[in-house]
KEVEXZA-966458 format. One record per residue (C-alpha): residue number from 1; x, y, z. Coordinates in steps of 0.5 Angstrom, whole numbers. Each point is the difference from the previous one (the first is absolute). Layout:
BEGIN
NUM|X|Y|Z $
...
***
This chain:
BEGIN
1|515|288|4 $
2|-3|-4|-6 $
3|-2|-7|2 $
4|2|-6|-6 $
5|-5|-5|-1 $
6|3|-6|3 $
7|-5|-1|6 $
8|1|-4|7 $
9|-1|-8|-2 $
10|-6|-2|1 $
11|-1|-6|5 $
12|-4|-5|1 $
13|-3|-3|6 $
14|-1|-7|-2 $
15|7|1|-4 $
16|4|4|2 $
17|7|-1|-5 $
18|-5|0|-6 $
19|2|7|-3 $
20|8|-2|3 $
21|3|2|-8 $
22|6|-1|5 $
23|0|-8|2 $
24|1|0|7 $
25|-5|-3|4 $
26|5|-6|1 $
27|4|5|4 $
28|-7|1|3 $
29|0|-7|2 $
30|7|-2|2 $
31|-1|7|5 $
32|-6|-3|3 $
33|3|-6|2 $
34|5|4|4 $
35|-4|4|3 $
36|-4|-6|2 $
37|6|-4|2 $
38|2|7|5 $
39|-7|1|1 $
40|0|-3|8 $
41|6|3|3 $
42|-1|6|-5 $
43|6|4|-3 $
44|0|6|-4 $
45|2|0|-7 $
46|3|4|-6 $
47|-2|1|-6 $
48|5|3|-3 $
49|0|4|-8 $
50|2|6|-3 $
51|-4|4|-1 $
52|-5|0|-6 $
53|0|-8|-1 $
54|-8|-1|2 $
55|1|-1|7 $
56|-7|2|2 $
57|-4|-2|-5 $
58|5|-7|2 $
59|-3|0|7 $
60|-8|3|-1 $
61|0|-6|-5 $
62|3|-5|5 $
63|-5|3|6 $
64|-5|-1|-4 $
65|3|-8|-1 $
66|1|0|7 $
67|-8|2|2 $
68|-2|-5|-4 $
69|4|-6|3 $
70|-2|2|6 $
71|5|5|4 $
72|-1|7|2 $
73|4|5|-3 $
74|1|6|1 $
75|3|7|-3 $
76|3|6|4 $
77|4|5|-6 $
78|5|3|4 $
79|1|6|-5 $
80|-7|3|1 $
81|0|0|7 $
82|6|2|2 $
83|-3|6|2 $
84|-2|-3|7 $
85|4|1|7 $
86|1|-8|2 $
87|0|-5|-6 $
88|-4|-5|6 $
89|-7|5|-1 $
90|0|-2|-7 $
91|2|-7|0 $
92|-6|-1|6 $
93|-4|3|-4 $
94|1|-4|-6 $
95|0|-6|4 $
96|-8|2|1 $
97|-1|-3|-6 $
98|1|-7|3 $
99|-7|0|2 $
100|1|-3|7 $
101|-3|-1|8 $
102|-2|8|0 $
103|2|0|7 $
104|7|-4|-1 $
105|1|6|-6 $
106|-2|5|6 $
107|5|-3|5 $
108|6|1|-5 $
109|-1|7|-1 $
110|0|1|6 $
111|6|-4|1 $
112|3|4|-6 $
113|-2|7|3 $
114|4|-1|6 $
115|7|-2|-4 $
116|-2|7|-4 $
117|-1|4|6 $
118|6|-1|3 $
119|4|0|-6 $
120|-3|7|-2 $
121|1|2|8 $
122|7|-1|-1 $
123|1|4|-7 $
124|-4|6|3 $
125|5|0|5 $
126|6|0|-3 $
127|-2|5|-5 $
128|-2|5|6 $
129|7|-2|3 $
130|3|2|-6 $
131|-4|7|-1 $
132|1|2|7 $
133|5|-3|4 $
134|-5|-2|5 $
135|-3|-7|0 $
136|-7|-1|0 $
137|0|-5|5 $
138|0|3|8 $
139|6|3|1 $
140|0|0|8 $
141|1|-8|-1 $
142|8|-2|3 $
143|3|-5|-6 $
144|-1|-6|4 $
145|-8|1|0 $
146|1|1|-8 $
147|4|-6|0 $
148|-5|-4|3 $
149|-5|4|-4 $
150|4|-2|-7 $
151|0|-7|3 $
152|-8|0|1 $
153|-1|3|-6 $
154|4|-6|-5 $
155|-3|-5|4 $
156|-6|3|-1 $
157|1|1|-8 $
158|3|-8|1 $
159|-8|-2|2 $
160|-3|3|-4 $
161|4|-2|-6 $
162|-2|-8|3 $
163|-7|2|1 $
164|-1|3|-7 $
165|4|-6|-4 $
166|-5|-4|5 $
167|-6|4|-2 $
168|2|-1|-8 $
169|1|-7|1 $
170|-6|-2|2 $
171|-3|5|-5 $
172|3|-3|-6 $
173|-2|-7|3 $
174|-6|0|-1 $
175|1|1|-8 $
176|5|-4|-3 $
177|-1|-9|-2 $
178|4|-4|-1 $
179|7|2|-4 $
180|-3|6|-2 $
181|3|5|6 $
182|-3|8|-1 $
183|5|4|-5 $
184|0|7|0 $
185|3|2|-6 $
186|4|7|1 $
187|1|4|-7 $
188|5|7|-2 $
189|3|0|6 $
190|6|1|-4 $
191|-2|7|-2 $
192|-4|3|6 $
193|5|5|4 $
194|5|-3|4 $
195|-2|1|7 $
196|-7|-5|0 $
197|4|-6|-4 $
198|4|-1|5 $
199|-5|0|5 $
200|-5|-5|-5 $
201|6|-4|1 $
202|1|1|8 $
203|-7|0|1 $
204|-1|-7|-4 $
205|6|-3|4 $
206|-1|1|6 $
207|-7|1|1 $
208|-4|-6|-5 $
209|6|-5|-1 $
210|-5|-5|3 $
211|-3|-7|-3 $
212|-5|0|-5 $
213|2|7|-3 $
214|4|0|-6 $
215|4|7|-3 $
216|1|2|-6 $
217|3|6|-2 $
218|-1|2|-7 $
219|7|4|-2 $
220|5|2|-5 $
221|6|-2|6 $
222|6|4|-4 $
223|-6|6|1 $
224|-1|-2|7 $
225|7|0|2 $
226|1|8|-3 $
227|-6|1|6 $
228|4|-4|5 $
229|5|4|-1 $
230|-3|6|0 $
231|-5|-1|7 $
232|8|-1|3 $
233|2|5|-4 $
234|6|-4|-2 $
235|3|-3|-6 $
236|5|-4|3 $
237|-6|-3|4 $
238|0|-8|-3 $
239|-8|0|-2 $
240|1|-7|-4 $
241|2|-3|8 $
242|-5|5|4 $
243|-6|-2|-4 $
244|2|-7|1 $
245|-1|1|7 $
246|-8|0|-2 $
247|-1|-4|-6 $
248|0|-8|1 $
249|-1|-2|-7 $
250|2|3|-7 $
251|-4|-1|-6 $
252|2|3|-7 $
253|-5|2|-5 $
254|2|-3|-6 $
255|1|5|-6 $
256|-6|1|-5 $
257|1|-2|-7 $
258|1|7|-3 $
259|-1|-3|-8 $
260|-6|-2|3 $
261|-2|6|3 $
262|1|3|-5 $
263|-4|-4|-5 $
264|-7|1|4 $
265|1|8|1 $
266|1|0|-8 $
267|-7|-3|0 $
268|-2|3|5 $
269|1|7|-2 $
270|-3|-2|-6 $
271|7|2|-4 $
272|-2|-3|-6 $
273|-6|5|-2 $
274|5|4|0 $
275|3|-2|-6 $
276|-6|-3|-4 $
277|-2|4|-6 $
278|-1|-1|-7 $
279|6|5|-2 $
280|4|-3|6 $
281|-2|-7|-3 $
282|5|1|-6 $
283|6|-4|0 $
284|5|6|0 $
285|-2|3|7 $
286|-3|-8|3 $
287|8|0|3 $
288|-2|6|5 $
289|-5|-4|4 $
290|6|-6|-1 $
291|6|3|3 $
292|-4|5|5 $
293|-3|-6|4 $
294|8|-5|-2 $
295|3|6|2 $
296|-4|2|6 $
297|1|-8|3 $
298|7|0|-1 $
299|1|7|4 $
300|-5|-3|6 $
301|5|-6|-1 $
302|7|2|1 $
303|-2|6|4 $
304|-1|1|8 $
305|-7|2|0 $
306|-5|-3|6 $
307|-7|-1|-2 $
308|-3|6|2 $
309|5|3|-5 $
310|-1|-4|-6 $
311|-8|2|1 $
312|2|7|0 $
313|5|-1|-6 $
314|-6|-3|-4 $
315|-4|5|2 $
316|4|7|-1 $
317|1|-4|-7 $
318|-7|-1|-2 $
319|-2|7|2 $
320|5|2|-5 $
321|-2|-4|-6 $
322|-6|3|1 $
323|1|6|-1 $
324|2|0|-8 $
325|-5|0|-4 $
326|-2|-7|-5 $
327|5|2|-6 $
328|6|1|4 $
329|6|-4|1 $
330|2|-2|7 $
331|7|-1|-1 $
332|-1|-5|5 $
333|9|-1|2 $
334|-1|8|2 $
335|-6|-1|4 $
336|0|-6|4 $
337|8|1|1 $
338|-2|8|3 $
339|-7|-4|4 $
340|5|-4|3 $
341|5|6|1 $
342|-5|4|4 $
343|-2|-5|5 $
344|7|-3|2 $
345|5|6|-1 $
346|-5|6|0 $
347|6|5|0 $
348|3|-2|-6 $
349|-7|1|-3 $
350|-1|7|1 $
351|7|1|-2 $
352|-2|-3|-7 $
353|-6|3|-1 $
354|2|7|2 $
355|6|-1|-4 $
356|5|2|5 $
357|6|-5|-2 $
358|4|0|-6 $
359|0|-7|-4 $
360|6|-3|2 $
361|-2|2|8 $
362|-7|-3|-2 $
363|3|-7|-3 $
364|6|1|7 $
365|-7|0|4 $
366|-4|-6|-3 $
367|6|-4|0 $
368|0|1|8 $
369|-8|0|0 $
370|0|-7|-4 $
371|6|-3|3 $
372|-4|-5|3 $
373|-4|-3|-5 $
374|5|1|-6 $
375|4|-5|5 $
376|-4|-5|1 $
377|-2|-1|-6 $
378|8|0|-2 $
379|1|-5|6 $
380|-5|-5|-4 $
381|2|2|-7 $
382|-7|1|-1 $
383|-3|3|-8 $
384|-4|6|4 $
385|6|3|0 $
386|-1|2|-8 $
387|-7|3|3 $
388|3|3|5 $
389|5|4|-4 $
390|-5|2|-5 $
391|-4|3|5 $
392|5|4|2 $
393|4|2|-6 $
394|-9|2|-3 $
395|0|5|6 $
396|7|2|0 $
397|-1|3|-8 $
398|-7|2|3 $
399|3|5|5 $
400|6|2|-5 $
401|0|-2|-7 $
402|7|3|-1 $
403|2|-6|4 $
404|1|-4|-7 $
405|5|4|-3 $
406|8|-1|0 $
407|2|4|6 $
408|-4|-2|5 $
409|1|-7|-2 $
410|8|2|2 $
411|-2|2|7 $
412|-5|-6|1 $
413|6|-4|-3 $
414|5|3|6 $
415|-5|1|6 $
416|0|-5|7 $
417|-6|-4|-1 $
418|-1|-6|4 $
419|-6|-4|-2 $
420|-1|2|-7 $
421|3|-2|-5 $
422|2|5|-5 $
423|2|-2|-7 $
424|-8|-4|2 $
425|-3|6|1 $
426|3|4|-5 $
427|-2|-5|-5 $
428|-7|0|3 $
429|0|8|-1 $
430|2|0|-6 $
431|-7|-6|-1 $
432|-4|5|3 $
433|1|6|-5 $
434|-2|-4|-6 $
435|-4|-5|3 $
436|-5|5|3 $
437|2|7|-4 $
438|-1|3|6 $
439|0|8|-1 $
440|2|3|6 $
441|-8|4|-2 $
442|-2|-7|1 $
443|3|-1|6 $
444|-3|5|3 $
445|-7|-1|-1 $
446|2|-6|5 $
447|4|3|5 $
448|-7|5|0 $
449|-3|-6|1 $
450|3|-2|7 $
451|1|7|2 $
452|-9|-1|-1 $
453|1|-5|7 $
454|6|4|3 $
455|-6|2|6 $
456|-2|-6|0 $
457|1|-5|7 $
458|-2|-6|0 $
***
């Protein structure tokens, strides 16, 4: 898989919100004086955005903010680990990472060892007792001792639930100051397998819910939901309600301005270049740079697509730009509209470019693909619509020149469209055929084009 060249942000020590092109370090500070606030009870937090929004490089640039001010943060991703048995080893382990008494570390380990031992004991007998019928546990007992045996063992379990939170207390202690509780920062749990998010969240709450210590679970909540339901194996489970049962306070990463997203991945990929020649520097072809990166801003604009997708949109774009050579015209309203087309609704794109669909399907199709964007741009009576539809009517005519003549004109005139306005996009068909002559020749060396980066994944 090809990597794109829009790298990690760097982050700087001393300033750690320096490369935020996304200007949230206010979210930063208005996120430290909560923390601060809830820092002596302790509480765990959520710290809820879809997916793709810059919720990680948010939080490292936030941590590393947070160290310089004198906390101690630390970092556990869920999703990497989910590999392990009990969520607690992994927490443990990361909580090493707090550098305190050697002999308060050991002691808590020892305390988190007899809560996993038990737990394992208890599962293992139970999956015997499923396999074979027969308990794993002494037989011969009558079933008033193993009653009094069940008893032992929850206020054995009971114990050592106190002695570990005990134990982690005084452990965490020794590392906090004054408003700065320790913060322990856990990423992806949205996305590891159902089974070990739940028990993160049981492990959390009942074991480290004690002064000092702050949660905060980095998730997507809609996504987060899906996997409650499906630890449960339920639907109908009321996973908005069941998360509350963990989560004390909610905070909702604002959205990134996606203009200016965009605006620093256009320079960033360096898409200029791409235009910049003595023969494309002639006014005739000048519009190819100007309604590339106008079109480009309002698709980005008006449409769904997170940040992780916007990047994967520039980039598939910028690859295939570079594959026409210095004198070719990019016919840009085809190329970036397909760029676009490929990342938000892959299925469509294949079907264009293996010619599946006939012309009145293909436009039936777009105008559902398209619908939220040409609606939004409706609902403000904004001027991209006339970009927009010429877009659509350039690669409309691309794909069947036959589109401009009487006949089909008819059935588009009688067809069911509900986003796209046909007398519009008519009329910008017939602009098409005679503002760009495009030959169905010349339409095809475009379409070659895009069949150059059908294998390529970004």
């Amino acid at each position: 898989m090809l990597r794109n060249r829009h790298q990690d942000i760097e982050i700087s020590e001393d300033k750690p919100f320096a490369n935020d092109k996304l200007e949230r370090e206010e979210h930063a500070v208005n996120f430290e004086r909560i923390v601060s606030l809830y820092g002596e009870t302790g509480c765990v937090m959520a710290l809820n955005g879809l997916w793709g929004t810059g919720k990680t490089t948010f939080v490292k640039m936030l941590m590393q903010d947070m160290k310089n001010k004198g906390f101690k943060p630390l970092y556990f991703n869920a999703w990497t680990n989910d590999f392990v048995s009990d969520p607690l080893v992994a927490l443990l382990s990361e909580i090493k990472g707090l550098n305190a008494d050697e002999r308060k570390y050991t002691n808590l380990l020892a305390c988190g060892a007899k809560i996993v031992v038990d737990v394992t004991a208890g599962i293992a007998n139970h999956m015997m007792k499923a396999v074979t019928g027969v308990d794993a546990r002494p037989t011969a007992m009558g079933l008033a001792n193993t009653f009094k045996a069940q008893i032992d063992n929850y206020a054995g379990q009971k114990k050592a639930f106190e002695d570990f939170k005990k134990a982690l207390q005084e452990y965490v202690v020794d590392n906090t100051g004054e408003d700065k509780p320790v913060v322990f920062f856990i990423d992806e749990l949205d996305r590891c397998n159902p089974r070990f998010a739940v028990q993160v969240l049981e492990r959390v709450k009942h074991l480290f819910d004690i002064p000092n210590i702050v949660f905060v679970l980095i998730i997507n909540k809609e996504q987060l939901y899906h996997a409650i339901c499906g630890y449960y194996g339920s639907v109908n489970i009321d996973a908005e309600n069941y998360l509350r049962r963990f989560v004390d306070i909610e905070y909702q990463l604002p959205e990134a301005d996606k203009e200016k997203y965009y605006a620093l991945l256009y320079q960033e990929y360096e898409l200029d270049d791409i235009f910049e020649s003595t023969f494309r520097n002639k006014d005739n072809l000048r519009q190819d740079k100007d309604y590339f990166k106008t079109l480009m801003c309002y698709l980005i604009r008006y449409s769904d697509l997170d940040l992780r997708s916007i990047d994967k949109f520039v980039a598939y774009t910028r690859l295939m730009l570079q594959t026409f050579g210095i004198q070719e015209r990019y016919h840009s309203g085809i190329l970036v509209l397909l760029s676009y087309i490929r990342i938000a609704d892959n299925q469509l794109f294949e079907q264009i470019r293996t010619h599946q669909l006939k012309p009145l399907e293909l436009i039936e199709k777009l105008d559902v693909s398209l619908a939220g964007i040409i609606q939004k741009i409706n609902n403000a009576n904004a001027y991209p619509y006339g970009d927009i539809m010429s877009a659509l009517a350039q690669m409309a005519y691309a794909y069947d020149p036959e589109l401009v003549n009487g006949e089909f004109q008819g059935m588009l005139m009688h067809s069911d469209l509900h986003n796209i306005h046909i007398k519009d996009f008519n009329d910008s068909i017939v602009r098409a055929s005679k503002d760009y002559q495009m030959s169905k020749e010349t339409m095809n060396v475009v379409f070659e084009h895009i069949g150059l980066m059908r294998t390529v994944k970004i």
